[in-house]
C-alpha positions in Angstrom: -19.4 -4.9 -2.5 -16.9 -3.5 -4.7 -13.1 -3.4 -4.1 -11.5 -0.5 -5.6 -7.4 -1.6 -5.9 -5.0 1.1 -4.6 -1.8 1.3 -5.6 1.2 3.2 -3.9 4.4 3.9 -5.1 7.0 6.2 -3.8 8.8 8.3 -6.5 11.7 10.2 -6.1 9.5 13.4 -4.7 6.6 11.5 -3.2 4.0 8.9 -2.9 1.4 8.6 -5.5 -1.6 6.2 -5.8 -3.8 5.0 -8.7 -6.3 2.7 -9.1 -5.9 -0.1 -11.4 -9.3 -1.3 -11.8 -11.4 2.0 -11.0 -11.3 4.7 -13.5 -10.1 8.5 -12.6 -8.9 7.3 -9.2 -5.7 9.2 -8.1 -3.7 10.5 -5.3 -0.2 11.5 -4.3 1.1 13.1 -0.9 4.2 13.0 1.2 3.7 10.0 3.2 1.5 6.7 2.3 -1.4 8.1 4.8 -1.5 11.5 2.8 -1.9 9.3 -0.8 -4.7 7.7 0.9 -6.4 10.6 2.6 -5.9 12.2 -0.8 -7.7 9.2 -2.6 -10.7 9.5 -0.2 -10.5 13.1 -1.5 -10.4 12.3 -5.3 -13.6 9.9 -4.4 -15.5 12.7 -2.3 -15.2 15.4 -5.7 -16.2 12.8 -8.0 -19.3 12.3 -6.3 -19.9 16.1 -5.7 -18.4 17.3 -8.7 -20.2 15.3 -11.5 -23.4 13.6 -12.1 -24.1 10.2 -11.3 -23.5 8.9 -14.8 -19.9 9.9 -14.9 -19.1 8.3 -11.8 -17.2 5.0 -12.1 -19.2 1.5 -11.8 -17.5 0.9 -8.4 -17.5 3.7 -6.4 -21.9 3.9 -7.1 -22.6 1.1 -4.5 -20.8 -0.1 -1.3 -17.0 -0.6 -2.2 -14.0 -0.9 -0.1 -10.4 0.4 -0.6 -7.2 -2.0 -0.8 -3.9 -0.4 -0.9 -1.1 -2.4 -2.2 2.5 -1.3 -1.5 5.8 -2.3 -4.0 8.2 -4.1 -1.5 11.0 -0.9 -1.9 7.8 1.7 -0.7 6.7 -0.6 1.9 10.2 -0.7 3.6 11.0 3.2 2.7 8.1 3.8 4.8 8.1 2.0 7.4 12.3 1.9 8.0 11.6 4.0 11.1 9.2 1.4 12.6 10.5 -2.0 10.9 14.0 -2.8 12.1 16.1 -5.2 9.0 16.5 -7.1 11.7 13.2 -7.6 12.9 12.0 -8.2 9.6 14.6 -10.8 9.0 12.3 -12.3 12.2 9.4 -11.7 10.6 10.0 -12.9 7.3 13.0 -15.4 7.4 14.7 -13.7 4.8 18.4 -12.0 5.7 18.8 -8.0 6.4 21.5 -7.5 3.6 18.8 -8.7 0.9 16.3 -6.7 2.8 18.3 -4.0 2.6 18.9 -4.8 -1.4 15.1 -4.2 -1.7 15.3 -0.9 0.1 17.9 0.7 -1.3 16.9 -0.4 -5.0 19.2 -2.4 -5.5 17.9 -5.5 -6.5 13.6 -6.1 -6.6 12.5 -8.9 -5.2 10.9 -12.3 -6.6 7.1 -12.7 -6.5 8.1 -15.4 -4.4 10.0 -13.1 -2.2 7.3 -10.7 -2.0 4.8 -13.4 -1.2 7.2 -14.0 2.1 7.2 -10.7 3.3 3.7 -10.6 2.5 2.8 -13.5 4.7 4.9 -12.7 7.2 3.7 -9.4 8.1 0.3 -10.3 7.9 1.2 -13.4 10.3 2.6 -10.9 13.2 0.0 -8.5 12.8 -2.5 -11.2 13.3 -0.2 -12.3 16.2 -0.2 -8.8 17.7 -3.8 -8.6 16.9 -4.6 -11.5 19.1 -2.9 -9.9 21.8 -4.6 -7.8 24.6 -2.9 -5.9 27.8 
């Protein structure tokens, strides 16, 4: 199975979303669920729109979709949901440098991003564990 790589980036206007290892993949929207509804989208014309020997490699067999967020989009996003201070919990690193990354003031270390990375996938497997 083939992974097609999503990526999603918030400009100034909106989200937009590109693959970087699939071909004529695009999308853009006004929140990170309308890039990817719009991505579905872009894959649905390709395979209506043009003949099976235009399509890209990956999207001809079974394939899979992995979004990847920048740290500054992912925290944009999800400020409404995500406290700084319950990511500070999460990811053991302080709300003012947090905030630094949301605000653009600074981009975070690949080692940085690796935390918050880990982190959130740690409570979501956490709250995933979790039944009421």
């Amino acid at each position: 199975m083939e992974t097609i790589k999503i990526v999603i980036e918030k400009t100034s206007d909106y989200f937009s979303g590109y693959s970087d290892n699939c071909e004529g993949i695009y999308g853009a929207g006004d929140s990170i669920q309308a890039v990817k509804d719009n991505i579905l989208e872009a894959i649905r014309l390709i395979k209506s729109d043009l003949p099976v020997s235009q399509w890209p490699d990956q999207i001809k067999g079974e394939y899979k979709l992995e979004f990847k967020l920048d740290v500054q989009s992912f925290l944009e996003y999800y400020s409404g949901i995500l406290s700084l201070s319950g990511l500070e919990k999460i990811t053991g690193i302080n709300q003012k440098q947090l905030s630094n990354y949301l605000n653009h003031k600074s981009k975070p270390r690949r080692e940085q991003v690796e935390r918050i990375s880990n982190g959130l996938h740690k409570f979501a497997n956490e709250l995933l564990s979790i039944t009421l």
